[in-house]
N, C-alpha and C positions, 0 to 999 in steps of 0.2 A: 345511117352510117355514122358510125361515132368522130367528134370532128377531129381526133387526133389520127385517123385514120391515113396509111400512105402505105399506098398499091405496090411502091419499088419494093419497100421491106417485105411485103405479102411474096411477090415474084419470087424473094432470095432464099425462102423456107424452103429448107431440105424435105424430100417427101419421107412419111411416116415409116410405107408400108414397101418401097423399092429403091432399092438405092439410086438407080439410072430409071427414068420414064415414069415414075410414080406420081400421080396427081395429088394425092388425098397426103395434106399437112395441116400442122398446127395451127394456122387460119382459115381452114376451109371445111375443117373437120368438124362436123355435131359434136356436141358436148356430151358427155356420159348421163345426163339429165335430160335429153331431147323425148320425148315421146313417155304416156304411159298406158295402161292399161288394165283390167280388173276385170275378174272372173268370177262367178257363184257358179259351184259345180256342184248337183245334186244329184241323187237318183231321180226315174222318172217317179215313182212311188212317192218320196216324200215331195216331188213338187207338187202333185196333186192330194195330199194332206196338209200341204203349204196354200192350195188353191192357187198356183201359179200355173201357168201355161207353159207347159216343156214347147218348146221352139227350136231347138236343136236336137240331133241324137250322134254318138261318137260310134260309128260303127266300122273302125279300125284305128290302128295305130303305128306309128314306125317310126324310126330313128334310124340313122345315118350320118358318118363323120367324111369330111375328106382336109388334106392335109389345108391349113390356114389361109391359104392367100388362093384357096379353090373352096372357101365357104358358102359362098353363091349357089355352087352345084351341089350339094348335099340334097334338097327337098327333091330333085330327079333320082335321086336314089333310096328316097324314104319313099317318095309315092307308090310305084308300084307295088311295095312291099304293102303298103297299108289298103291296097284296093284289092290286092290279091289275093 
């Protein structure tokens, strides 16, 4: 904890995302830097010209929107699409 840290001023941050009952503020919130990730997407053809090992296969796909502060629930609306 950084030593100039003080919990009162943390408590008095307005939330981000709700005007009334909103948890998620500017001290609580990940940074747009938190997390990454990297992908090599090939056919299976050229992995095995590659001599690599296909270990996955993408055997559908889907998207799905719902209005912003209901972002959580989108993947229940993309799944069955992409299974079905």
């Amino acid at each position: 904890m950084p030593a100039n840290f003080d919990a009162a001023k943390l408590r008095k941050l307005r939330p981000s995302f709700k005007e009334t009952g909103g948890s998620v503020t500017a001290g609580n919130a990940s940074s747009i830097s938190d997390g990454a990730a990297a992908l090599v997407l090939v056919s299976g053809e050229k992995a095995l010209k590659l001599g690599l090992q296909v270990i996955a296969k993408i055997s559908g796909y889907a998207d799905a929107a719902q209005e912003p502060e209901l972002f959580t629930t989108a993947p229940a609306l993309a799944i069955p699409k992409a299974i079905g």
